[in-house]
Structure formats: C-alpha cells, structure tokens
C-alpha positions, -999 to +999 in steps of 0.1 A: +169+347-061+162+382-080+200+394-070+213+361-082+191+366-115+205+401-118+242+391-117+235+362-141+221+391-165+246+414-160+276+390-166+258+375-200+258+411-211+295+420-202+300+382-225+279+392-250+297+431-252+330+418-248+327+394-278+311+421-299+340+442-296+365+412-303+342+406-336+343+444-347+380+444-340+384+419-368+369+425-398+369+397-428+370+422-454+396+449-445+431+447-425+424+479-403+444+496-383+438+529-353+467+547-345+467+552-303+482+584-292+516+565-276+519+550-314+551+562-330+544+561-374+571+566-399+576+563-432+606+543-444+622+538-479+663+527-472+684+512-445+712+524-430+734+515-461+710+536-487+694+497-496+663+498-507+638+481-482+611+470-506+599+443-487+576+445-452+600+413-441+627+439-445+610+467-429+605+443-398+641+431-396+657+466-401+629+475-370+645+451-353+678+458-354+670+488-341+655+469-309+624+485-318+588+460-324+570+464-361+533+468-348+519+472-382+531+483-416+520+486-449+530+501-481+532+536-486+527+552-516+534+544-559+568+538-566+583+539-600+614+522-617+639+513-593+616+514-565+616+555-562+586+567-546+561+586-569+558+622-559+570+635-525+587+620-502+603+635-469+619+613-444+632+627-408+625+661-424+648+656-458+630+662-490+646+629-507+617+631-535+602+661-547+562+669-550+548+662-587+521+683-596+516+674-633+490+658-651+490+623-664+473+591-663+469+561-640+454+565-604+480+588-593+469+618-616+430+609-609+424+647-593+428+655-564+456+637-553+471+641-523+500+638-497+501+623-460+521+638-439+534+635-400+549+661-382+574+668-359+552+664-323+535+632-344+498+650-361+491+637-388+473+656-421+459+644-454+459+671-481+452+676-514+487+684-531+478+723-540+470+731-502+503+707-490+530+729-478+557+711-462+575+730-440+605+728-406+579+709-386+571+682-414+588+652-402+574+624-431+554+629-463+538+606-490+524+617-517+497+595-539+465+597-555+433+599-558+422+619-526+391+597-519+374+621-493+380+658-491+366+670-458+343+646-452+331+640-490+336+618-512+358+620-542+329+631-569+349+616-599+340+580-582+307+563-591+288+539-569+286+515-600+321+509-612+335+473-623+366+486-619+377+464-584+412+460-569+427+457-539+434+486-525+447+505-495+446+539-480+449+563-451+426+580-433+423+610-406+397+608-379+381+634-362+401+635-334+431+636-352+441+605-350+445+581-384+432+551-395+452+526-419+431+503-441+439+476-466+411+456-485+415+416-481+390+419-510+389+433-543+369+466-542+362+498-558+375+531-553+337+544-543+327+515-519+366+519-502+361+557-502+327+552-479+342+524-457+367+558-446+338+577-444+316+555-423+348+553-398+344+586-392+370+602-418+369+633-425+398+631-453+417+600-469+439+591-494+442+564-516+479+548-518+479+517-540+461+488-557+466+451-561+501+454-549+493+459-515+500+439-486+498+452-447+517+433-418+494+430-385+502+400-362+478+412-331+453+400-354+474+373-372+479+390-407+510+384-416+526+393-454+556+403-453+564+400-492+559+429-517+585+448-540+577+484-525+593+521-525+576+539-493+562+519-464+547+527-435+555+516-398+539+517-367+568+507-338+572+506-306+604+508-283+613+473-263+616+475-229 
C-alpha cells in the first residue's frame, strides 16, 4: 500500500512538472523565443533576384524554396524609405548598409544604440555601436536602437513610470551565449521590456522596433506572416 502511494505521488508530480513547463513555455504576454545550439539564425533583407522580402510570408516561402523549414522569424531592425535597413547591415559577410553613428531623433538615436551581430562559427554578440567592430568573421549584423541593457543593466535613460507603451521587440544574449528573441503581444514600455530581458537572464539586449512588429512561431501557434519590413530575422532548419 505505501509503494503503491509512493508511485501515485511521484507520477502526480512528474503531471504537475510537466504541465508547468508547458505553461512557462507559453507565455500570454510575449512571443519568446531560445536559440538551441543546432539552431542555424540569419538575417535576410532580398531574394535571389535583389527583391525585397518585406514580408515574414515572404521570408517563409523564399526558406522554402531553399528546402529549408522557417522555425521562427521576426523583424530585424528600422528600415527607412524603400525598405533599406537603418544603420548596418551585413549579410553572408557583405557590408550592404553601412553603420550610422550620428545623432538624431526617434528610438534609433536614443543612446546607446547598438548592433546584433552573428559570426561566422554562429556566436552571437550585442554591442553598443562605438565598441562594434565588424570584422572577416562577422557573418550578419543589425544595427538598431536603444541598447536596453548594457552588461546586465538597464538602459538608465528609461524610467519605470513611462506612458509611453508600444509593442515592441528585441534581442537578447544569455549568459551562456546563447540568444533569446522576444516580441510583446502587448503594448509595453521600454523599461518594463528592458527588465523582462533582464529577469531571463540577459546580460545585454537590444531593442529593434515598435508597433510594427510581428514574429512568426507555429510550435506555439503564432502565426503573422504580414508586415512591410527591411531586415528580418530567421531561425531555419535543413529538411531531411
């Protein structure tokens, strides 16, 4: 009887931690996504026939015709007229945009902004633009802006009382090197987004855009695969 009562108690716990972690995994507030170490990210702006992508429907097909799988994806970076990408951009180690380091306004100027970057054996980095130095083994790069942490702080021109809520979404690095992708389903602002990165363990992130956002994730059934974009970002997988 107490063996039978100790496998009853064991197997309601294994229930009761399996469906925990299938509740953390999705969250109602945020599209969030961990990069594994077999994940393959790039950054994407054209197709084959220098055609603008701009939309994640695009992205996915263009994937596809490569008989590759579209895990996730989301946009990338600001883009300006024409869908050019705002600040740097380096695809398959081309410099096809070059770095801006002026001043300005809008979010992109807010200080320190910063680039994301992938290189050649797959690490990724988030940087402040002044320390970013791109370089042979720099494979992808986006810049954008505001920096929301800067090793493992938050951004100090944010202030835990702003009105000023968007959607909004970002990248992050982990400490194990590995980054994190995350899209509010909600509108937010830039201080409460900038601590969700930090409470997942970031120890830098980067803001990429605001209400035009949208994030493709069908393991968890989030599917947009509109937008008007310049840079997006793909996580893909061979098919076997």
């Amino acid at each position: 009887m107490k063996k039978h009562f100790q496998k009853l108690l064991i197997c309601s716990i294994l229930i009761l931690f399996f469906s925990c972690k299938k509740e953390e995994q999705i969250n109602p507030d945020f599209v969030i996504y961990y990069t594994k170490s077999e994940d393959k990210v790039e950054l994407f702006w054209k197709n084959d026939k220098n055609e603008t992508l701009k939309t994640l429907k695009n992205l996915k097909e263009f994937v596809e015709s490569k008989k590759q799988t579209l895990k996730f994806a989301m946009n990338g970076g600001m883009f300006i007229q024409n869908n050019i990408p705002k600040g740097l951009f380096i695809e398959n180690y081309q410099t096809l945009n070059p770095i801006d380091t002026l001043s300005g306004k809008g979010n992109f100027h807010l200080k320190p902004n910063g680039v994301f970057s992938i290189t050649k054996s797959g690490n990724y980095e988030v940087l402040p633009t002044k320390y970013f130095k791109s370089n042979s083994e720099t494979k992808f790069a986006t810049q954008s802006g505001p920096m929301l942490i800067f090793n493992g702080k938050i951004n100090s021109i944010f202030r835990k009382d702003s009105k000023n809520l968007n959607i909004r979404n970002g990248i992050g690095i982990l400490k194990n090197g590995e980054a994190v992708f995350v899209m509010s389903k909600k509108k937010i602002s830039f201080y409460d987004f900038a601590e969700l990165f930090k409470n997942l363990g970031c120890e830098n992130a980067l803001y990429l855009d605001g209400f035009v956002s949208r994030a493709y994730f069908p393991e968890q059934n989030w599917i947009q695969e509109d937008g008007d974009f310049g840079v997006m970002i793909g996580v893909i997988s061979n098919n076997k």
